[in-house]
N, C-alpha and C positions, 0 to 999 in steps of 0.2 A: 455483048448483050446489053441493050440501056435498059432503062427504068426509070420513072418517073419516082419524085419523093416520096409519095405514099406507099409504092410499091416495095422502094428503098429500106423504110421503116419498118415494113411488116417482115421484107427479107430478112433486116438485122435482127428483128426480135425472135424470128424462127431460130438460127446462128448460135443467138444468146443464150436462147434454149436449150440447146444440143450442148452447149458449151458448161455449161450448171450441172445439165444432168451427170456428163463426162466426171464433170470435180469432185461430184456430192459423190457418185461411186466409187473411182480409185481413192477417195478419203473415209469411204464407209469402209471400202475392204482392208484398208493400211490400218483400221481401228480397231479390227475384229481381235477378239480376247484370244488368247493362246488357251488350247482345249488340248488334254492327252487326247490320245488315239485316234484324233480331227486332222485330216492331211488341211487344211485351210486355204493356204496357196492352192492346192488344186480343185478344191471344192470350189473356190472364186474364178475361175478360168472362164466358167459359158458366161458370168456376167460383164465379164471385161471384154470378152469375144463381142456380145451386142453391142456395147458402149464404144468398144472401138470402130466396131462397125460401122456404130453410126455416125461417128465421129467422122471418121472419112469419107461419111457421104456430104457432109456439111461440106467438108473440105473440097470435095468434087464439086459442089455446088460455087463454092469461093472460086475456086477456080476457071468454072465456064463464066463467070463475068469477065467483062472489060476492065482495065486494072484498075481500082477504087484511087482516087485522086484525095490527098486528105485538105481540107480549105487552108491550111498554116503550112509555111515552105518546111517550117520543124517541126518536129512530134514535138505536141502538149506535153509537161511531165505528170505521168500515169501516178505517180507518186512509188514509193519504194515497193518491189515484187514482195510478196509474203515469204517465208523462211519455210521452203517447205524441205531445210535434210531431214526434220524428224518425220516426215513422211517418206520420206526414200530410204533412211532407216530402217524405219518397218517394215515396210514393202520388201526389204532384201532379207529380213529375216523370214516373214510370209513365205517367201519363195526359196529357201533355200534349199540348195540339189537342183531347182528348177531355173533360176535365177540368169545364167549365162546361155547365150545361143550364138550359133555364128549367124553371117549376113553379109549378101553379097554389095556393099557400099555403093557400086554403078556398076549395073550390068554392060552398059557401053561401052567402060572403059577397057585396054588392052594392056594388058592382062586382064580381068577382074578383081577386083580388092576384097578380099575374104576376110572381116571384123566379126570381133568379139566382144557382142555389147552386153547389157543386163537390161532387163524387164524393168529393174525398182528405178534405174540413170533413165532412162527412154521416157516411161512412164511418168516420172518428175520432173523432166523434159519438156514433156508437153502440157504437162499440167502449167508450168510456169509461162511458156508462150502464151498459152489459151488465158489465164487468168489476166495477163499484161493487159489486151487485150477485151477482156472484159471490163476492166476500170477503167477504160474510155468509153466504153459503152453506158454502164451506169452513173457516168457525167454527165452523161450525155451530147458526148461526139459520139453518133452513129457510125459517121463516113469514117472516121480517124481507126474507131474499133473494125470494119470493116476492111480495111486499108492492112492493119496489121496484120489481124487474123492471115487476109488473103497472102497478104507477103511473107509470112512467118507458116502459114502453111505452102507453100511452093520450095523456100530454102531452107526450113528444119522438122517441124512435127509433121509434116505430112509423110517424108519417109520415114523419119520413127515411127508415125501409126501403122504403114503400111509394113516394116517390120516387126511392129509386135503383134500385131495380126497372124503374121505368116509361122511366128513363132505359137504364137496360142492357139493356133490352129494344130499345128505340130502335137504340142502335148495333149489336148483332149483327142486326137486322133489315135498316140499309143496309147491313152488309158483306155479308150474306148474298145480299140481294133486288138490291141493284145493280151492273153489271155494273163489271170490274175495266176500267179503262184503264191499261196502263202506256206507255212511252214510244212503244212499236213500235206501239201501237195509236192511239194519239194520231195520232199521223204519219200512218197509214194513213187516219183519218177527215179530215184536214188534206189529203190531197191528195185524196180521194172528194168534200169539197165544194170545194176547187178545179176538179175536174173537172165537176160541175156547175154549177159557175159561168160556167166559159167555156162548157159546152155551151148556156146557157140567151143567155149575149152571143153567138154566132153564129147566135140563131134569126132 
């Protein structure tokens, strides 16, 4: 797909956009205060559902171009990636009980490779590509931040997003689809199949 450079500029600024919004939310919800009786990890799920959503559409988008060619035979240095463990950190405590999922590594391959990632490693994953990425952008190498982005989404965050997708899709599907037991309801089915029970020993 070509493009002319005005067309280029506004493409990357779209990109840049998707890619901000991306960071500002897995860094707002990594920040969120611990609340009793608050599930928070799962309260934050539909907002990471859109974010990643849309995330990968950006990424779809990188990828129906032509391969971005950067002007310099080497990458510029970006200067040092940001430290984000203390946000993968938090994110693991956010999530925890929710935290691990399996995934199928290459469905092509023979056998398939059945991994056990985490949400808080994937999601800091991608945050650290996409951010690399941005600090050529806001130098102002467009092509260079386009060039990564696109290459860095084809051989890492693009299948991390499109497995934490598949995963947080997962879990707002059982909270959604299955029904809630809490303690008064427990009890209620505990003495319904007691009652069954002895009704079925007096036949």
């Amino acid at each position: 797909m070509a493009t002319d450079s005005e067309d280029l500029t506004e493409f990357a600024e779209q990109i840049a956009d998707q890619v901000r919004s991306f960071l500002i939310s897995v860094r707002d919800i990594a920040a969120q205060p611990d609340e009793d009786g608050v599930d928070e990890g799962l309260a934050s799920l539909p907002y990471l559902l859109l974010e990643v959503s849309q995330l990968l559409l950006a990424g779809g988008r990188l990828g129906a171009f032509e391969d971005f060619v950067p002007e310099e035979r080497f990458e510029s240095d970006a200067g040092p990636d940001p430290d984000l463990d203390a946000m993968r950190d938090r994110l693991a405590v956010l999530f925890e009980g929710l935290d691990e999922y399996a995934e199928v590594f290459d469905p092509y391959a023979a056998p398939p490779e059945i991994t056990v990632n985490r949400l808080s490693d994937d999601l800091t994953a991608i945050a650290t590509d996409l951010v690399h990425g941005l600090a050529h952008y806001e130098e102002g190498r467009v092509v260079e931040a386009l060039w990564w982005w696109q290459f860095s989404y084809v051989s890492t965050w693009g299948a991390a997003a499109s497995a934490v997708l598949r995963a947080i899709q997962s879990l707002i599907a059982h909270d959604r689809l299955e029904p809630a037991h809490d303690a008064e309801t427990e009890a209620t089915d505990r003495e319904l199949v007691e009652v069954a029970e002895e009704a079925v020993q007096r036949r």
